[in-house]
ZAMARGU-643464 format. One record per atom (N, C-alpha, C): residue in three letters; atom name; x, y, z. Coordinates in nm, 4 decimals. Example, Ala and Ser with C-alpha at 12.3 -4.5 7.8 and 13.67 -1.06 7.14 Angstrom:
# residues 2
<'ALA','N',<1.3190,-0.5690,0.7800>>
<'ALA','CA',<1.2300,-0.4500,0.7800>>
<'ALA','C',<1.3200,-0.3300,0.7800>>
<'SER','N',<1.2850,-0.2250,0.7080>>
<'SER','CA',<1.3670,-0.1060,0.7140>>
<'SER','C',<1.2900,0.0030,0.7870>>
# end
This chain:
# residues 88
<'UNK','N',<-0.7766,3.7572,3.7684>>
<'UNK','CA',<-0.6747,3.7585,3.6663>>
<'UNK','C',<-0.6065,3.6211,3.6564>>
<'UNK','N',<-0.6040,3.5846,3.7805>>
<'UNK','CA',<-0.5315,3.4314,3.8195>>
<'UNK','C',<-0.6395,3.3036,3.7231>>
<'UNK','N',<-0.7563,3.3097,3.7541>>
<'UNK','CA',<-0.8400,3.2831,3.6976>>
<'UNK','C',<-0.8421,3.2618,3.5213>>
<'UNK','N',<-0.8532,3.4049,3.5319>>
<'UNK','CA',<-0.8648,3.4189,3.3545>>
<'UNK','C',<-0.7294,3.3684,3.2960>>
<'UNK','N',<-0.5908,3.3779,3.3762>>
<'UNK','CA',<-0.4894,3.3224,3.2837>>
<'UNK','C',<-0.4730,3.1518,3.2944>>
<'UNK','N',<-0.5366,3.0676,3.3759>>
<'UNK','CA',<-0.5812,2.9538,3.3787>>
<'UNK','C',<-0.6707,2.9083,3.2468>>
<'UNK','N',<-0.7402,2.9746,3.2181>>
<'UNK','CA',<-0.8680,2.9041,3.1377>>
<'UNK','C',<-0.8077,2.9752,3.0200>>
<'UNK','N',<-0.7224,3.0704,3.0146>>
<'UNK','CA',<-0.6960,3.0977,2.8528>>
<'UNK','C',<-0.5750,2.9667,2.8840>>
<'UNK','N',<-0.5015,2.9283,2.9339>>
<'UNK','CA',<-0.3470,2.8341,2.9389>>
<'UNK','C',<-0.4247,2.7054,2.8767>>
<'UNK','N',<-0.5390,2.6829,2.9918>>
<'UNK','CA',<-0.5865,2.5293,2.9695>>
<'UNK','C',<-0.6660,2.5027,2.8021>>
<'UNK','N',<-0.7062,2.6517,2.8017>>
<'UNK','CA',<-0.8145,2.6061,2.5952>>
<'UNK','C',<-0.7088,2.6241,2.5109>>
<'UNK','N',<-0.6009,2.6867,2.5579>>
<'UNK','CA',<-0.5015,2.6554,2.4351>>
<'UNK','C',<-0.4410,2.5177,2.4352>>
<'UNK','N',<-0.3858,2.4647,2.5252>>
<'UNK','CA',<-0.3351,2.3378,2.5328>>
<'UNK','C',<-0.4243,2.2413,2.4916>>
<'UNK','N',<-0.6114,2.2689,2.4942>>
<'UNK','CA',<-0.6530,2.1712,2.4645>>
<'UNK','C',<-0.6948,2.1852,2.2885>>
<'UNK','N',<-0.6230,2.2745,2.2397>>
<'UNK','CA',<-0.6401,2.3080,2.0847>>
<'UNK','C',<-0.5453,2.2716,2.0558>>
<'UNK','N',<-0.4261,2.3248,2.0646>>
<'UNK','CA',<-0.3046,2.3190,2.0357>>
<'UNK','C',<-0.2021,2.2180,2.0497>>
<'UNK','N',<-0.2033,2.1389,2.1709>>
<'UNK','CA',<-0.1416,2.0660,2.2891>>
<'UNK','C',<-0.1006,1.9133,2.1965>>
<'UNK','N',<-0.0195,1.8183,2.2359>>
<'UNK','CA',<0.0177,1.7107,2.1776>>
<'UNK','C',<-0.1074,1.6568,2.1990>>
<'UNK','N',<-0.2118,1.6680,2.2731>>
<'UNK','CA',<-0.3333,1.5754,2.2445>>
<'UNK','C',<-0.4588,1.6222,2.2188>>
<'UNK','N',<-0.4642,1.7644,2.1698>>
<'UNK','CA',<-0.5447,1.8522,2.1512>>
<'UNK','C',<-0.6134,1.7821,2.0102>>
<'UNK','N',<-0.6738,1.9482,2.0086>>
<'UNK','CA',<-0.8148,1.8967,1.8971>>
<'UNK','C',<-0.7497,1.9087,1.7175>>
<'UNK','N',<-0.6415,1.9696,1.7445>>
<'UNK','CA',<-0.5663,1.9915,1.6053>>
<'UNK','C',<-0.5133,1.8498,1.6158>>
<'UNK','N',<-0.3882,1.8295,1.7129>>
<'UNK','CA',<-0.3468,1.6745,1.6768>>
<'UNK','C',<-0.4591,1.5620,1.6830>>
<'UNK','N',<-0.5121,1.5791,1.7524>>
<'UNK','CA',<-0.6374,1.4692,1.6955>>
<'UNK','C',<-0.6783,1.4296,1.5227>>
<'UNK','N',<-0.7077,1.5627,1.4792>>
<'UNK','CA',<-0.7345,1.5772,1.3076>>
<'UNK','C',<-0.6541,1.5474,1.2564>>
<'UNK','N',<-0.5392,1.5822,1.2881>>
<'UNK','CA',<-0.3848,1.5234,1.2309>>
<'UNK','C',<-0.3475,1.3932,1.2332>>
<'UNK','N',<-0.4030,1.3135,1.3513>>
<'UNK','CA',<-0.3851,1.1660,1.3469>>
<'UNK','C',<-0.4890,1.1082,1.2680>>
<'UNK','N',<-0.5920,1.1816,1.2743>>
<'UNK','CA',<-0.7250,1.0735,1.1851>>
<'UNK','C',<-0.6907,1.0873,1.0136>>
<'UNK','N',<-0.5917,1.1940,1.0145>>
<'UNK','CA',<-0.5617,1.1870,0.8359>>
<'UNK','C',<-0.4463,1.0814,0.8370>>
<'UNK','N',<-0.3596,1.0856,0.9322>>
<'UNK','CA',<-0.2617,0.9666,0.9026>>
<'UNK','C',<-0.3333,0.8359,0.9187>>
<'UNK','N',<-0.4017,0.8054,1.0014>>
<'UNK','CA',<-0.4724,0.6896,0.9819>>
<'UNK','C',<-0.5390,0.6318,0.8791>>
<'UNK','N',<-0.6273,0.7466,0.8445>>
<'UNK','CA',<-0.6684,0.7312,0.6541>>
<'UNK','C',<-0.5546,0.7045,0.5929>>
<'UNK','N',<-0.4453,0.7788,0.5276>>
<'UNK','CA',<-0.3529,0.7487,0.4928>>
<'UNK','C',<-0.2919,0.6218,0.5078>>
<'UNK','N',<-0.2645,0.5824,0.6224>>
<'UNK','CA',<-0.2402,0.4219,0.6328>>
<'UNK','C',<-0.2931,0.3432,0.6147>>
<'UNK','N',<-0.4193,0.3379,0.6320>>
<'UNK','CA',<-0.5578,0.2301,0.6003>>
<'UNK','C',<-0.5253,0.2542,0.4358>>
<'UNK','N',<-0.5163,0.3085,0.3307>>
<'UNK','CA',<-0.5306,0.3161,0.2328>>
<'UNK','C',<-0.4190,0.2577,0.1862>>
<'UNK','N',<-0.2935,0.2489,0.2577>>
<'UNK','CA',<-0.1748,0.2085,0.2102>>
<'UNK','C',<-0.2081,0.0393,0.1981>>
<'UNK','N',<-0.2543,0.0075,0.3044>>
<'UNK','CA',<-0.2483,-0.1021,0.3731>>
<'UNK','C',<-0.3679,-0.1767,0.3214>>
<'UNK','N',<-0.4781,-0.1214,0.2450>>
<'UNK','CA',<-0.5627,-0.1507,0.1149>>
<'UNK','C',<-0.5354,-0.1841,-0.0077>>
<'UNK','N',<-0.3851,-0.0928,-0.0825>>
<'UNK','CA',<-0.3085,-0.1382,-0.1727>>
<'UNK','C',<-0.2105,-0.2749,-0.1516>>
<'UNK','N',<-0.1392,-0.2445,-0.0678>>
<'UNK','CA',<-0.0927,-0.4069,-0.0150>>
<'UNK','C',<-0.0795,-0.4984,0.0133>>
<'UNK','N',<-0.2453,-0.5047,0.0701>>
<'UNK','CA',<-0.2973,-0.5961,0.0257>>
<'UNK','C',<-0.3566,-0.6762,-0.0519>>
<'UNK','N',<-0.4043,-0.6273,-0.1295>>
<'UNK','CA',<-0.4089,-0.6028,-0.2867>>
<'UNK','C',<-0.3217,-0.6517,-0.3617>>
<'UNK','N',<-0.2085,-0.6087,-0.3674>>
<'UNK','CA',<-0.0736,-0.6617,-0.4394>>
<'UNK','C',<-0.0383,-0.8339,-0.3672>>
<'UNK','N',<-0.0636,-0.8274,-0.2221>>
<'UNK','CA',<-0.0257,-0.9581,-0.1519>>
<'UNK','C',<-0.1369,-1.0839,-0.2236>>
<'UNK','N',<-0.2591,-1.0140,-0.2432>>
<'UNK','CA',<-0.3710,-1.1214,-0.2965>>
<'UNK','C',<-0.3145,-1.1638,-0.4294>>
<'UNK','N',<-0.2481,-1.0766,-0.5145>>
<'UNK','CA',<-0.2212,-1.0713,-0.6566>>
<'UNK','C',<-0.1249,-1.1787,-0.6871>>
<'UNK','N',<-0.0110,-1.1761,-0.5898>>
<'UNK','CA',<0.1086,-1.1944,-0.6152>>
<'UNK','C',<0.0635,-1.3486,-0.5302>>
<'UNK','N',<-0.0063,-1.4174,-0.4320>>
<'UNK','CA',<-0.0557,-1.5135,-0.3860>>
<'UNK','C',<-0.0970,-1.5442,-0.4843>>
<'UNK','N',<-0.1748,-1.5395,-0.6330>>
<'UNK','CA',<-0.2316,-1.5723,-0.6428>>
<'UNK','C',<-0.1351,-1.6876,-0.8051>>
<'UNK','N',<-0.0853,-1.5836,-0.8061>>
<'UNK','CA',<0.0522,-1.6197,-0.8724>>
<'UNK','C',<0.1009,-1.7210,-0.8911>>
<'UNK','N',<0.1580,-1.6759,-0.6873>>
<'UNK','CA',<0.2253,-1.7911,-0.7230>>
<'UNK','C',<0.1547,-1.9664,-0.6947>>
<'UNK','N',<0.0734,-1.9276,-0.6480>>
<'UNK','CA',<-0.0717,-2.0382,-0.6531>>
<'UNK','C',<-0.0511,-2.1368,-0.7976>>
<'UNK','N',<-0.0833,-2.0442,-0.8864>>
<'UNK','CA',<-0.0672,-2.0911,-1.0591>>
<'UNK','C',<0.0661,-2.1384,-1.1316>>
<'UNK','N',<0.2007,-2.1298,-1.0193>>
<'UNK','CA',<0.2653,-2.1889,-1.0522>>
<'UNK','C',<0.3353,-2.3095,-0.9455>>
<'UNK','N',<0.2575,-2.3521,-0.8383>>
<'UNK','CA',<0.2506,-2.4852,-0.7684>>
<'UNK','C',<0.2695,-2.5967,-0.8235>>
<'UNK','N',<0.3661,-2.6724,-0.8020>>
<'UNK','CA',<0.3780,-2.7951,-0.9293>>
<'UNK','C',<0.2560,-2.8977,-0.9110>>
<'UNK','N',<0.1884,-2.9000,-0.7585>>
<'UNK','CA',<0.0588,-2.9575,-0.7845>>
<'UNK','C',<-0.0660,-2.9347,-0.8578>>
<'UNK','N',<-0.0511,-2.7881,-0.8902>>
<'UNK','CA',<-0.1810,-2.7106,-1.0053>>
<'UNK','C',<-0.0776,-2.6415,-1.0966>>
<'UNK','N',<0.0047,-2.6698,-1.1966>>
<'UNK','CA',<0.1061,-2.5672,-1.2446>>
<'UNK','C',<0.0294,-2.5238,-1.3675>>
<'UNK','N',<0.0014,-2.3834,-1.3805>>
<'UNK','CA',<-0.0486,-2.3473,-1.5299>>
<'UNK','C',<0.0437,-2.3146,-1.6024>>
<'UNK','N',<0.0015,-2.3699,-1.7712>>
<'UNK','CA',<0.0959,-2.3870,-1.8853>>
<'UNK','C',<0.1511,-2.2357,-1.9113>>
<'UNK','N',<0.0026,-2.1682,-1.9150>>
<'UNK','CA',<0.0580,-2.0182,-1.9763>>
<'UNK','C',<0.1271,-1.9486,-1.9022>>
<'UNK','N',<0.1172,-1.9882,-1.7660>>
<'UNK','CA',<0.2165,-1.9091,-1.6761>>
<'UNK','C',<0.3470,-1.9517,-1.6173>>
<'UNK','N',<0.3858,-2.0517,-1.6562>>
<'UNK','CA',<0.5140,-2.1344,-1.7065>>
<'UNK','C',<0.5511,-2.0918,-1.8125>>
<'UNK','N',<0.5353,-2.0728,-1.8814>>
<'UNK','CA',<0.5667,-2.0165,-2.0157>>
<'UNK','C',<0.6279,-1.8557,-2.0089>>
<'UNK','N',<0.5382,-1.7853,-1.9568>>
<'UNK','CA',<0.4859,-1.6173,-1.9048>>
<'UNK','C',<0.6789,-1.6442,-1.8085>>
<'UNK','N',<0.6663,-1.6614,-1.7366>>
<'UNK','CA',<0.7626,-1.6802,-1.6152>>
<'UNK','C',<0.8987,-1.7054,-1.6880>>
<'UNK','N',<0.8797,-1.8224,-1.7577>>
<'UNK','CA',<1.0203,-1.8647,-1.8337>>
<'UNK','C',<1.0649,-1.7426,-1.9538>>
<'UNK','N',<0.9547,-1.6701,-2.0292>>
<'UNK','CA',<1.0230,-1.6218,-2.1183>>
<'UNK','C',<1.0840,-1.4710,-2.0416>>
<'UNK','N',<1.0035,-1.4284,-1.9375>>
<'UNK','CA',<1.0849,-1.3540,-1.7977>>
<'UNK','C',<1.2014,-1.3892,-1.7785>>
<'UNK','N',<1.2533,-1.5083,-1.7412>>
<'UNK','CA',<1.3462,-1.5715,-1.6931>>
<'UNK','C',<1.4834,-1.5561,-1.7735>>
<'UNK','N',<1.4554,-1.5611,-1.9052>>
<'UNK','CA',<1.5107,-1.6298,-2.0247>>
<'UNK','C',<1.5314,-1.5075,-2.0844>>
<'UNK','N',<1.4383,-1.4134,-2.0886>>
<'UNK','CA',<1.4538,-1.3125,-2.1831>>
<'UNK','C',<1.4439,-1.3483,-2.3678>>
<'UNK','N',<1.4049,-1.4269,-2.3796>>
<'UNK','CA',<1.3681,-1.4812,-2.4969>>
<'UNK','C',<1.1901,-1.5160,-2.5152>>
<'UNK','N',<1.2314,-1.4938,-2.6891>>
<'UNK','CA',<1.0705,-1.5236,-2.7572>>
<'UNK','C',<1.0810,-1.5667,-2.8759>>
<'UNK','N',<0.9469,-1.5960,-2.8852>>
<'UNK','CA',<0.9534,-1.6676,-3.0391>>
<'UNK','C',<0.9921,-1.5488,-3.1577>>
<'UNK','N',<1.0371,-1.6187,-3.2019>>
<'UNK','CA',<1.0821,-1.5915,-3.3825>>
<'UNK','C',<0.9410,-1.5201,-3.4192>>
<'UNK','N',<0.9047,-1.3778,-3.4751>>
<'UNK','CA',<0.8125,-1.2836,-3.5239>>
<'UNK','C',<0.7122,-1.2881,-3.4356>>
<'UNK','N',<0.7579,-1.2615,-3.3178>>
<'UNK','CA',<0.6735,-1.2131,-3.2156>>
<'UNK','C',<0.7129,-1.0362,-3.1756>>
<'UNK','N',<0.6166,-0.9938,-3.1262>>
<'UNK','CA',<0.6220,-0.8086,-3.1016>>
<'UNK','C',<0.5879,-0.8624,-2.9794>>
<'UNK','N',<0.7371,-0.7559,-2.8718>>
<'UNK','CA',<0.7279,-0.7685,-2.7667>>
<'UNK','C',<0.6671,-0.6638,-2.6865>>
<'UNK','N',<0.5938,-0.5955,-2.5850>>
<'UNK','CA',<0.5735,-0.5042,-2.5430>>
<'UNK','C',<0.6025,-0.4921,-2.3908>>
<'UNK','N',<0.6658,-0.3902,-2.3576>>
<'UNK','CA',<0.7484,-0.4271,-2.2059>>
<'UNK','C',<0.6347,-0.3312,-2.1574>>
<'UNK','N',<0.5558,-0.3381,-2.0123>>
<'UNK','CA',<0.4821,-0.2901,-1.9418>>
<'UNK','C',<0.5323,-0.2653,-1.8191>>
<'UNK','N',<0.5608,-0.1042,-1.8167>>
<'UNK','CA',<0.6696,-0.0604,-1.6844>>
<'UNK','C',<0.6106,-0.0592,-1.5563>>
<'UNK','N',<0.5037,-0.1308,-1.5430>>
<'UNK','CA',<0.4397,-0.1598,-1.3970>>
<'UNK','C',<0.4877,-0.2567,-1.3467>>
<'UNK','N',<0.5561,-0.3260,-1.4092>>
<'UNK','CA',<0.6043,-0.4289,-1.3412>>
<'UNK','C',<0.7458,-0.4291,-1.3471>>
# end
């Protein structure tokens, strides 16, 4: 009996238990989860590097001087249609 309540104590703890076979599955989805986060963010970090790359006064691009300033400024040309894009 001593026996049998040993080996039922020990397969539950190893199912159940903070390091069992359930929390195991449970950590490999948070890990996905984070790897995926951490796929987007980087992502955005390449984007936004790349940016500001194009506005370096040693390589400065026109259109994105322009892009930046009318940001800045909140102004545009005379019979221009503006379209605001809420992703950003």
């Amino acid at each position: 009996m001593i026996g049998l309540g040993a080996v039922a104590y020990f397969t539950y703890h190893t199912v159940e238990g903070d390091r069992g076979v359930l929390a195991y599955f449970r950590l490999q989805a948070e890990i996905l989860d984070a790897e995926m986060h951490l796929s987007r963010v980087a992502s955005e970090r390449t984007e936004m590097e790349h940016r500001v790359q194009l506005l370096r006064p040693d390589h400065l691009d026109p259109d994105m001087l322009e892009e930046r300033a009318r940001i800045m400024l909140n102004m545009g040309r005379e019979g221009e249609v503006v379209v605001f894009d809420k992703r950003r």
